[in-house]
N, C-alpha and C positions, 0 to 999 in steps of 0.2 A: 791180423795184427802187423804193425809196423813197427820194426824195435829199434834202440840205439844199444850197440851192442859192445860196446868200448867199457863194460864195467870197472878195468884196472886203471880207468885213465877218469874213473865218474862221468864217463861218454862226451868228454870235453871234444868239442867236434875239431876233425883234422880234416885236410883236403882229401883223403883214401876213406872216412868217413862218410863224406858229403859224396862220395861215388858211390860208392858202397849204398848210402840211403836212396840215392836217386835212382839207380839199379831197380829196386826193389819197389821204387814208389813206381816207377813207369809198369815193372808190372804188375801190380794188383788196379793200377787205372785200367791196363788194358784187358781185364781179367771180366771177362760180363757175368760172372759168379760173383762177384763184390761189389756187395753197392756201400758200402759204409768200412771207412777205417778207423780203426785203433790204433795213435801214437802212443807208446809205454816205450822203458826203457829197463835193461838188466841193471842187478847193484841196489847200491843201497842212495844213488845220487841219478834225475834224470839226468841232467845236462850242467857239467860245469863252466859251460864257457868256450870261449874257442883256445883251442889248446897252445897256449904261447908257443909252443917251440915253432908253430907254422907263421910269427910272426917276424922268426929271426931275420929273415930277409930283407926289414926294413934298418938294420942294423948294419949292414953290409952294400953297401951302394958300389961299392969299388969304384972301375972310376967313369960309370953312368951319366951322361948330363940329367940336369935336373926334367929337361924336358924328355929323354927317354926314360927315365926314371918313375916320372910318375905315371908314364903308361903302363908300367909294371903294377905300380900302386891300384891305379884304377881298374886294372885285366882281375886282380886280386882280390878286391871289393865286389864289384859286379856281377863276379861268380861266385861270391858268398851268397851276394844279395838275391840273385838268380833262383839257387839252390832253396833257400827259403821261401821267397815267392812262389814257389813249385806246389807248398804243402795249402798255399791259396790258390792257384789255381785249379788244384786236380777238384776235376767236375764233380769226387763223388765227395760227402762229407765227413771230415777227420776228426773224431774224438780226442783230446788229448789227456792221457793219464799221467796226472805230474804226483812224484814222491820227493823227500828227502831235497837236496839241492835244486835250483831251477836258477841258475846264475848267467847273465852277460847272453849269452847266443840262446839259451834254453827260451829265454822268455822271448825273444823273435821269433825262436819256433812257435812256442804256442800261440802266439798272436796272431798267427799266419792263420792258424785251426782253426775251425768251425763251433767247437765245443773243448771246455776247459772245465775240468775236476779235480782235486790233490786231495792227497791224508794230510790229515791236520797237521804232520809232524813237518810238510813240506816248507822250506823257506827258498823265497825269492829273492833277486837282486836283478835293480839294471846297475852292475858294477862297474862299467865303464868307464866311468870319470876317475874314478878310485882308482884306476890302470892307466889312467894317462889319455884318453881317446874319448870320441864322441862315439856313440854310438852310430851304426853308420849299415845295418842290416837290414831293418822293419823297426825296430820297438816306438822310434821318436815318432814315427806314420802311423804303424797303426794303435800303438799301447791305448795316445789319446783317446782314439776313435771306440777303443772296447772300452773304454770306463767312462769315458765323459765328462769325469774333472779333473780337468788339463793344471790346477795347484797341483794335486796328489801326483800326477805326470812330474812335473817340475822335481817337487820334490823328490821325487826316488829318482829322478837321472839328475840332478845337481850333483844331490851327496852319495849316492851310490850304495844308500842304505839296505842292511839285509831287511826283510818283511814277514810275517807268516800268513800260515794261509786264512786267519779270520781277517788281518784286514782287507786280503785279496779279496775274500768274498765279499765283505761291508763295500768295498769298492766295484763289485763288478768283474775282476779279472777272471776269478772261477764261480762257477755256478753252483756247487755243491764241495763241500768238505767229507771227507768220511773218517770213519775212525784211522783206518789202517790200509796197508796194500790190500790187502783181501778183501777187505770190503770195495776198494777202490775199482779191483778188478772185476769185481764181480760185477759192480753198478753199471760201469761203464759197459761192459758186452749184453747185459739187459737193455741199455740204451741203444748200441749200435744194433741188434737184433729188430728193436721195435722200426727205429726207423729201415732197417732192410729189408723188415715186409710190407714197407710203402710201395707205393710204384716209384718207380726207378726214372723218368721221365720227370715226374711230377716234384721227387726229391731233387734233381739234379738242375730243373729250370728254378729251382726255390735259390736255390745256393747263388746260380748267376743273379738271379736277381736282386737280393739281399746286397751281393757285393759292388754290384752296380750301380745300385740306390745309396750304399754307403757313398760315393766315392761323385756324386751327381743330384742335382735337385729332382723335387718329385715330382714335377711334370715329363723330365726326362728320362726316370723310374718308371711311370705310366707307360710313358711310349715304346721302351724298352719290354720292359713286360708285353704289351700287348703286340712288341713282334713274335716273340719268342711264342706267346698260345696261337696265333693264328695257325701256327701250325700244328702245336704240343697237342692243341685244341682237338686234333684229327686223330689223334693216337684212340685206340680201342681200351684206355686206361681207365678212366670214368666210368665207360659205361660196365668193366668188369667190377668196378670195385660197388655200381650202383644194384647188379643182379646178386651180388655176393652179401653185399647187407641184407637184399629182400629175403636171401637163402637160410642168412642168419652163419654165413661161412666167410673166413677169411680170406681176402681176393688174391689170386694166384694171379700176379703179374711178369706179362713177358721179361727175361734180359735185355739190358743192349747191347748194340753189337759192340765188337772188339773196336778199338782204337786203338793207332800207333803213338799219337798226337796229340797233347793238350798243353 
């Protein structure tokens, strides 16, 4: 599991946050025990947002030109933006367990994730506009891209409306509702279990793929792909999981190795 642990603050994300997650996400990538994560959060709220008092800064220019000024701006953006990026790019795949609040930064998080679930009691917002600001994380790149209709896009980043979670799901955001955190929790690590007794190889060139193919047409999806098996292709993966079906036993697939880097 991967938590947000700021419950007095409804895990509204700060810069000692966004350390603090990164910390912990480099290690369970680099952990070849972990092939599958769990985003949750403590509290009764995942994520309120980015916690204004880290905004104060744009308040206070003193007496900055504007052109070193907005190098400040952009160093501050970019390492937001970065940090979230992270929960897309890490190789193995991230479940996201949303509860209670999901507002402004929460829902970049989960967009960045692989997989998205909430208790029905969850509600969302892109509140952004409602604060003054564009959106400026992930949610305008990838929201569209996870639901597909770019009105329903518009409209929750125009007006900054709160959501719940059946229309998240009639729309595509999350893939299953549950009644409550318990349930929520429970689904989600039966979920991450199944896929962690896949092979690890096999999961992990799925995810590049998937995201590559979002992001590029399918002839260049194709080719993409068939770099990535000319080699995967050589892994001992297959043929374990092909003598383990004949056995009638669940295939015991190698680890990967440790990584510092992704």
């Amino acid at each position: 599991y991967l938590w947000l642990t700021d419950a007095a603050r409804k895990n509204a994300v700060t810069v000692a946050m966004r350390h603090q997650v990164a910390a912990l996400l480099d290690a369970l990538v680099a952990d070849p025990e972990v092939r599958c994560l769990v985003l949750n959060a403590e509290g009764d709220a995942f994520c309120a947002g980015i916690a204004l008092s880290d905004l104060e800064f744009l308040a206070d220019g003193g007496s900055m030109d504007p052109a070193r000024r907005s190098v400040q701006v952009a160093d501050f953006v970019g390492g937001f933006q970065d940090w979230v990026t992270a929960f897309e790019r890490c190789p193995k795949p991230i479940i996201a367990a949303v509860h209670g609040a999901c507002i402004g930064a929460g829902v970049d998080i989960i967009t960045a994730c692989d997989i998205r679930m909430c208790s029905k009691q969850t509600v969302f917002s892109v509140r952004e506009a409602r604060v003054g600001l564009c959106a400026d994380v992930g949610t305008l790149q990838r929201l569209p891209k996870v639901v597909g209709c770019h009105s329903w896009v518009r409209d929750l980043a125009f007006t900054g409306r709160d959501f719940g979670a059946e229309e998240a799901l009639q729309h595509g955001l999350v893939q299953e509702v549950l009644d409550d955190g318990t349930a929520l929790n429970r689904r989600v690590e039966a979920l991450a279990k199944q896929i962690a007794a896949n092979s690890p190889v096999a999961v992990q060139a799925t995810k590049a793929s998937l995201i590559f193919s979002r992001d590029h047409g399918v002839m260049d999806g194709l080719e993409h792909v068939k770099l990535m098996n000319q080699v995967y292709l050589q892994a001992p993966d297959m043929l374990l999981a092909v003598q383990a079906a004949k056995a009638k036993k669940q295939a015991a697939f190698p680890n990967m190795p440790t990584i510092s880097n992704f």
